[in-house]
N, C-alpha and C positions, 0 to 999 in steps of 0.2 A: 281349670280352664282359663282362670282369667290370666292366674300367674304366667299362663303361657303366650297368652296373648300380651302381657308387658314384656315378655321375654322377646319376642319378636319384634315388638314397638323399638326394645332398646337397639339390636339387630342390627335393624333396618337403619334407624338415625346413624349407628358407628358405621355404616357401609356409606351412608350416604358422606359422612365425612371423610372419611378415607378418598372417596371417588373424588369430592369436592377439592381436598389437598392435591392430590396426584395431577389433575384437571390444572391447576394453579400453577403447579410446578414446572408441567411437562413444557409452556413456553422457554420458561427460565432453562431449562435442562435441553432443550432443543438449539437455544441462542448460543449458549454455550459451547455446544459441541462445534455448530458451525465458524465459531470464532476461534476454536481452538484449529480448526480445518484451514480456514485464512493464516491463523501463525505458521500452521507448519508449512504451507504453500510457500509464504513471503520468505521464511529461512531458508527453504530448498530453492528457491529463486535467486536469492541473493546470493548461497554459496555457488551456484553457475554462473552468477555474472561477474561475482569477482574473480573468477577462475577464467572467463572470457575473456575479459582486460587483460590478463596474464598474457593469454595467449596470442592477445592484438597488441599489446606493448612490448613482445617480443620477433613481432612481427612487422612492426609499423615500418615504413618506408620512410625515404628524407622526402621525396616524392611530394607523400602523404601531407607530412609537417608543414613542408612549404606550401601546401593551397590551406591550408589553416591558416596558416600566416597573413596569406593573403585574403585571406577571405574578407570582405568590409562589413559584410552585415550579420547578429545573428542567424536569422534566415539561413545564410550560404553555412553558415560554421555546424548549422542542425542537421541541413543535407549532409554535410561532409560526414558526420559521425553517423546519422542514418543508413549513408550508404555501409561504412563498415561493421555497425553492428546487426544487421539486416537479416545476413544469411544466419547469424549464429543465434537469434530471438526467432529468427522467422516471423518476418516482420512481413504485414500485404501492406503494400503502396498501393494497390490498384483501387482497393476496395474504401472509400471515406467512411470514419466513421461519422455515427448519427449527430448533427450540431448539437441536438437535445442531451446530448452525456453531458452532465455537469458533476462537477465533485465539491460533495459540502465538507464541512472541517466537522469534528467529533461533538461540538458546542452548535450545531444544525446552521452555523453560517457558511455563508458561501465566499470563494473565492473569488475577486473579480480581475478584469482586466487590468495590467499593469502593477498587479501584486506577486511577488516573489514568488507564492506557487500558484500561480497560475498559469498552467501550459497552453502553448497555441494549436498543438498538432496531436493527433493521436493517429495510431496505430492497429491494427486488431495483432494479437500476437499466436503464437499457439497454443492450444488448450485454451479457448476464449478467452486468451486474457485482454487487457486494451496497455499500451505502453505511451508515455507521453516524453518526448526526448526536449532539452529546452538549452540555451546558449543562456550563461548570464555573467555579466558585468565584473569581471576583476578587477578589484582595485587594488588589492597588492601581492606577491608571488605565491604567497602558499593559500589563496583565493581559492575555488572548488570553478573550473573552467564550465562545465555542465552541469545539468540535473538531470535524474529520469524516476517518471512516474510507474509505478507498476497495480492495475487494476485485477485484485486475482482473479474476479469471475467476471469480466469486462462488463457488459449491460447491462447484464442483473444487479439489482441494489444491496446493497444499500448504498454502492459509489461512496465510498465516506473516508476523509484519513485515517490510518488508525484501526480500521473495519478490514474492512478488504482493501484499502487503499495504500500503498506505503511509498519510501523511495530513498533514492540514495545519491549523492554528490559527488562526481567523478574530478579527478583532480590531476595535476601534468603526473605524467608518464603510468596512467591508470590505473591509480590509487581509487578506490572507492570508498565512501564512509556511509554510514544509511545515516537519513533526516535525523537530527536529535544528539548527535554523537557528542556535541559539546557542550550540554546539559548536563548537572548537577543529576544525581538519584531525587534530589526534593522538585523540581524542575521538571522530569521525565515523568514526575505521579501525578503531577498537577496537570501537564500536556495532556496524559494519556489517561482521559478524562473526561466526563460526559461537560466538565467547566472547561475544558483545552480545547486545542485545536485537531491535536490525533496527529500532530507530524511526529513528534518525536518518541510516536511508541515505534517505529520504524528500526530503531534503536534499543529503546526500552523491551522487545519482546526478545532483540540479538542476543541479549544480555540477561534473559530468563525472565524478565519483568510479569507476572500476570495479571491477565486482563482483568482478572476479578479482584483485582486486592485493594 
């Protein structure tokens, strides 16, 4: 009898470890999968917006170019490409998003005003995502004319680069490149990294990079 009651003492302890382990795991194995759901999102994203480009570069007007040209302020030059890529994202203008969306970098800091990625305007797009379009500063020809943010599951968090966060740099005659493209592989492990920022996995996952290595 007693034997059988040690036999059960031990049992119970190996179930209670097994439950314990699995309990431990199931966050890790939960995070996982949904990061793996963000990468495939952001690649099937990417490969329709560089396929969009295509299709707006082969489309574009002289029209078009000339109020680019003209255009004086980012601002006008955001409208300008807003309004053409709109129907093809299915962009809502009507609807603002929440001021409270902020997006942190991969290293839990935040992005502020007047920093490179830092966008002024967002978007809701389809399939809840949030899209952030931005004008910036060329200083010499093969410069990248835009940027755009793409949030895969818009409100919901974790809002993070890297996470659900990604983006890519649009350049004359709609070339596209995602964030990161000119980084080294030692460069892309470090970004794309709980010590980085999380832009340049944008990049790093185009290119098979995993999130867990």
């Amino acid at each position: 009898m007693a034997r059988k009651k040690y036999w059960k003492l031990e049992y119970s302890i190996a179930l209670f470890f097994m439950l314990g382990t699995i309990l431990l795991m199931m966050p890790v194995s939960i995070e996982n999968t949904r990061q793996a759901n963000f990468i495939s999102k952001w690649n099937e994203k990417y490969n329709r917006v560089d396929y969009m480009f295509q299709v707006i570069n082969a489309h574009i007007t002289g029209e078009l170019l000339t109020s680019f040209n003209k255009a004086k302020t980012p601002q006008e030059r955001e409208k300008l490409l807003l309004q053409i890529v709109k129907p093809y994202l299915r962009l809502n203008t009507e609807q603002p998003v929440s001021k409270r969306y902020k997006v942190k970098y991969m290293n839990g800091n935040r992005s502020y005003k007047g920093k490179l990625y830092n966008f002024r305007e967002f978007y809701y797009g389809e399939n809840n995502t949030i899209v952030g379009i931005k004008d910036i500063k060329s200083e010499k020809e093969n410069d990248a004319f835009f940027m755009m943010m793409f949030d895969m599951n818009g409100l919901l968090p974790p809002n993070c680069w890297g996470k659900d966060v990604f983006g890519i740099n649009i350049y004359d005659g709609g070339h596209i490149e995602p964030f990161g493209a000119q980084m080294d592989m030692d460069e892309l492990k470090k970004d794309c990294s709980d010590i980085g920022s999380g832009i340049g996995c944008s990049y790093y996952y185009k290119i098979g990079g995993g999130f867990d290595d």
